[in-house]
C-alpha positions in Angstrom: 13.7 -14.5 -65.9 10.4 -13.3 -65.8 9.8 -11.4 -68.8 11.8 -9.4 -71.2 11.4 -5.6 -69.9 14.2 -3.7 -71.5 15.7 -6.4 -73.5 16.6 -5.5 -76.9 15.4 -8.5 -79.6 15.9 -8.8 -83.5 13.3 -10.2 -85.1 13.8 -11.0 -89.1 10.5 -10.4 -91.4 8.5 -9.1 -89.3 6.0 -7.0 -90.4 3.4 -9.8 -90.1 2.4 -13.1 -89.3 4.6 -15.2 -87.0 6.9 -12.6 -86.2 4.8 -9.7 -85.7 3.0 -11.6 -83.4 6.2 -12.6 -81.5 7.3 -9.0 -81.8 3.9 -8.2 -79.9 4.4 -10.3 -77.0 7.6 -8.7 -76.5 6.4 -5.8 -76.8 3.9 -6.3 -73.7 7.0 -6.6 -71.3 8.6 -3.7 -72.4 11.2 -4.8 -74.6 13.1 -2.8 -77.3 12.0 -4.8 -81.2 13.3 -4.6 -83.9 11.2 -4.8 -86.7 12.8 -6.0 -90.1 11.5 -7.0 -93.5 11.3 -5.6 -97.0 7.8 -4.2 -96.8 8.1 -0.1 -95.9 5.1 0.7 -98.2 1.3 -0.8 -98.1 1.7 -4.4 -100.2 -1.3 -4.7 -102.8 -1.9 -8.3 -101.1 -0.2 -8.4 -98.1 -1.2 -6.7 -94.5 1.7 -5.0 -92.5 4.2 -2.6 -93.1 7.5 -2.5 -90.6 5.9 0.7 -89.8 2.7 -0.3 -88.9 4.3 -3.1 -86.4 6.4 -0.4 -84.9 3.4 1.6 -83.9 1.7 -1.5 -82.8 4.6 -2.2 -80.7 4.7 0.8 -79.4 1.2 1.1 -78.4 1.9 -2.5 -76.8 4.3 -1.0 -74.7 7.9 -1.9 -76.4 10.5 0.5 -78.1 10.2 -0.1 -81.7 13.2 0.2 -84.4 11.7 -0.2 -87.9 14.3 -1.4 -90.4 13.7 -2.2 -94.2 16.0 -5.1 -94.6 16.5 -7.8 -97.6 18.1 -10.5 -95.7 19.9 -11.4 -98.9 22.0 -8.6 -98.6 25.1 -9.3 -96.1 25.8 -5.5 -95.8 22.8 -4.4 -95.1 22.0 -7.2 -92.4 25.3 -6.0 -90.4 24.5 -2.7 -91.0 20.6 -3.4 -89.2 22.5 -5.0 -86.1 25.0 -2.2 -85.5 22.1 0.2 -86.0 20.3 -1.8 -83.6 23.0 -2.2 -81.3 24.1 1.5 -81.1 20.4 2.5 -80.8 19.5 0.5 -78.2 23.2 -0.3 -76.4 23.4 -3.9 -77.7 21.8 -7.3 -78.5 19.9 -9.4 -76.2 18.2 -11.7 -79.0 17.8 -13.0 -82.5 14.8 -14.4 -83.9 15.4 -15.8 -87.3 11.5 -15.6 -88.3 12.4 -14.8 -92.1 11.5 -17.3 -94.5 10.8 -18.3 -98.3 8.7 -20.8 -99.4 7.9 -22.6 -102.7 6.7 -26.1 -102.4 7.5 -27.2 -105.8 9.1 -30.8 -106.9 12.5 -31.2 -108.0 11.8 -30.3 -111.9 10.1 -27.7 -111.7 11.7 -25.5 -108.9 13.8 -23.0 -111.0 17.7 -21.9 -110.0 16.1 -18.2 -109.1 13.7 -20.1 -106.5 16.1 -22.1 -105.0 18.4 -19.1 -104.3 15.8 -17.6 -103.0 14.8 -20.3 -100.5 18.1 -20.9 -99.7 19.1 -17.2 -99.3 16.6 -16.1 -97.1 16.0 -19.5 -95.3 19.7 -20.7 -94.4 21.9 -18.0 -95.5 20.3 -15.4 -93.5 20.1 -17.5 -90.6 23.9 -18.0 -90.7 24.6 -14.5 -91.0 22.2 -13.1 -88.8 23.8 -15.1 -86.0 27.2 -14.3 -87.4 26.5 -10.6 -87.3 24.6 -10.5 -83.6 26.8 -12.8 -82.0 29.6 -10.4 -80.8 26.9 -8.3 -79.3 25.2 -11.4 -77.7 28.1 -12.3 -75.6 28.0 -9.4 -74.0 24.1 -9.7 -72.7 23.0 -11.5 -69.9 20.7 -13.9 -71.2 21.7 -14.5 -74.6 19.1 -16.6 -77.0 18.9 -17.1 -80.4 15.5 -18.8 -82.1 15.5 -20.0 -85.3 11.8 -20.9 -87.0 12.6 -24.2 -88.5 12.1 -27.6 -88.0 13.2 -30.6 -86.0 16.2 -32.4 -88.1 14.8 -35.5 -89.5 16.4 -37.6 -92.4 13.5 -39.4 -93.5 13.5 -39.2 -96.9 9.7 -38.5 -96.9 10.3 -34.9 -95.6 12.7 -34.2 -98.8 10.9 -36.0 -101.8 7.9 -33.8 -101.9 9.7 -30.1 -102.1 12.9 -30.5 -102.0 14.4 -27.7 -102.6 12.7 -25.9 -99.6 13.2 -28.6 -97.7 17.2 -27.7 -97.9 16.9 -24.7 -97.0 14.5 -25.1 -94.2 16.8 -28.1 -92.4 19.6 -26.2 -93.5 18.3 -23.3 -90.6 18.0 -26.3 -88.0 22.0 -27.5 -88.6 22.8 -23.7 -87.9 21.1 -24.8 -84.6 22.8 -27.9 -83.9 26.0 -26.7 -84.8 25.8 -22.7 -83.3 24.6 -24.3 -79.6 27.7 -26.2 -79.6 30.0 -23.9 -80.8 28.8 -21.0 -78.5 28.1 -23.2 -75.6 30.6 -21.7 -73.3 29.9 -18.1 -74.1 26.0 -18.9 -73.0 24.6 -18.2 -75.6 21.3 -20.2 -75.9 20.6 -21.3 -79.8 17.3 -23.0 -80.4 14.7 -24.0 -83.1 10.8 -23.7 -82.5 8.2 -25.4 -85.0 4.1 -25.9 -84.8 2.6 -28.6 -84.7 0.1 -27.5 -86.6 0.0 -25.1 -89.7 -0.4 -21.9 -88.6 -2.5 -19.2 -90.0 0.0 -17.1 -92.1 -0.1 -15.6 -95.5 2.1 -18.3 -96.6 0.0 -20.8 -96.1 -3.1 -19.1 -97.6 -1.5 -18.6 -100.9 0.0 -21.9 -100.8 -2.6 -24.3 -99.7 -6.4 -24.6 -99.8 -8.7 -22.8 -97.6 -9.7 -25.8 -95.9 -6.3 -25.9 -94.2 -6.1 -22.6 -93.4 -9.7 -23.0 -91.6 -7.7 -25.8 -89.7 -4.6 -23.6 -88.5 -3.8 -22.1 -85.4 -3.1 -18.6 -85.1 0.1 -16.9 -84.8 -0.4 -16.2 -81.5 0.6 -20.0 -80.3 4.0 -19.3 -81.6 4.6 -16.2 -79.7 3.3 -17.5 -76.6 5.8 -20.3 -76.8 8.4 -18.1 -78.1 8.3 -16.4 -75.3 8.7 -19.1 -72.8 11.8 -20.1 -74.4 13.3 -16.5 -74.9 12.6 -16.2 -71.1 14.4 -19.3 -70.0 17.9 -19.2 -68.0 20.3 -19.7 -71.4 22.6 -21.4 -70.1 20.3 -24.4 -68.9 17.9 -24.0 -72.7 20.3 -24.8 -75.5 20.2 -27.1 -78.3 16.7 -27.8 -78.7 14.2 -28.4 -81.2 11.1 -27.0 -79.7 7.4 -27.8 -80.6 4.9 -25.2 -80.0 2.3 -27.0 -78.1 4.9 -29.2 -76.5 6.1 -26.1 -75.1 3.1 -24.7 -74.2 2.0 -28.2 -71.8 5.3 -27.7 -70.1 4.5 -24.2 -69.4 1.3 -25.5 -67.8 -1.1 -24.1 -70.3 -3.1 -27.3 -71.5 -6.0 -25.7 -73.1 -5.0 -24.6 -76.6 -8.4 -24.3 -78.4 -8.0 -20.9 -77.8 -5.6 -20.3 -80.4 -7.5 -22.2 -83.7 -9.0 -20.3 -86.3 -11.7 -22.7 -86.3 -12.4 -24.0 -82.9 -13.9 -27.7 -83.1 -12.5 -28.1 -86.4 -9.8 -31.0 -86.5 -6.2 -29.8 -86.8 -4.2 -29.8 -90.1 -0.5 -31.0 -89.2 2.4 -29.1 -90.2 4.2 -30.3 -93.7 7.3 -31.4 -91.7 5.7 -33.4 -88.6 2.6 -34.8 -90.6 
């Protein structure tokens, strides 16, 4: 597959950063997005509405289907997919791009922060896929891509935050265990991760500005994204992708392009420091 003309992909919160960007690139084949997330009206701090990325995507060339959606809400998220469905005649992909984040230690990580986390982080991601599934078996080239990272049980990954840690690794086993399950049906389920921190919101109210000055842009992401979503699914399944890694295989070696800060050394991402 050579791009994604026509192909009809749900993206979770993405009215900016990583999955506006991915919603973008989609866009520029022609695709039908989806744009979902809770932001319908200008956020005092925040850039992007789901309206503003639907007229971007349209003016990239997609179909756009804006959507205010709290992912916590079960009804609501199978009420967005058979919207999406009937609108555009089914489901050809799920991006699970919507996350929470709090990188607090155990004691002081309230019960409300952890359900959040874990509600928008893993929750959604299992019933996002439980909800788009039916309508994935009927496509051609059926993927789902989850934003989390690779499963690893070193205890150095957990200690720090762990709370958000959970919830994060608790996307990835919907990975390892959805592949499997829907391996006959050919429906390829993957996870994607930078390598780097990338330059979203979240990390510039959650770190200092030096890392953000050390980030990529968004725009890695949805380059790689895009090589995966436009892989043969039933030879790309079960895999924990790294952006760059991605990206080399693709044959695109020079990445400086996509750093905020060209020259400047690279900040690692939190989970493969």
């Amino acid at each position: 597959m050579a791009d994604l003309q026509g192909k009809t992909i749900f993206i979770t919160g993405s009215s900016r950063g990583i999955g506006r960007e991915i919603a973008l690139r989609c866009a520029r084949d022609g695709a039908n997005l989806v744009i979902t997330g809770k932001t319908a009206e200008p956020h005092p701090k925040l850039p992007g509405t789901i309206h503003s990325v639907a007229k971007e995507v349209e003016q990239a060339g997609g179909r756009a289907l804006a959507i205010q959606l709290d992912v916590r809400d079960a009804d609501a998220l199978h009420a967005a997919v058979e919207q999406t469905a009937q609108q555009f005649g089914g489901i050809d992909v799920l991006v699970n791009n919507a996350s929470a984040i709090s990188l607090t230690p155990t004691l002081e990580t309230s019960a409300k922060r952890f359900d959040l986390m874990w509600g928008v982080n893993a929750r959604a991601t299992f019933l996002a896929a439980q909800a788009c599934i039916p309508h994935l078996k009927k496509s051609a080239n059926p993927h789902i891509l989850t934003l989390s990272p690779p499963l690893n049980l070193d205890a150095k990954w957990f200690a720090p935050h762990l709370a958000y840690s959970l919830s994060k690794y608790g996307m990835s086993l919907c990975t390892l265990g959805l592949a499997r399950e829907f391996e006959a049906d050919g429906i390829a389920v993957n996870c994607l991760w930078p390598r780097t921190t990338i330059a979203t919101a979240a990390i510039e109210f959650n770190f200092p500005p030096a890392v953000l000055k050390a980030s990529r842009h968004p725009s890695i992401m949805a380059d790689a994204a895009h090589h995966i979503l436009t892989r043969a699914s039933r030879e790309c399944s079960g895999n924990f992708f790294i952006d760059e890694e991605v990206l080399h295989e693709a044959g695109v070696q020079d990445l400086e392009r996509y750093a905020v800060t060209p020259g400047t050394p690279l900040f690692n991402d939190l989970f493969l420091g």
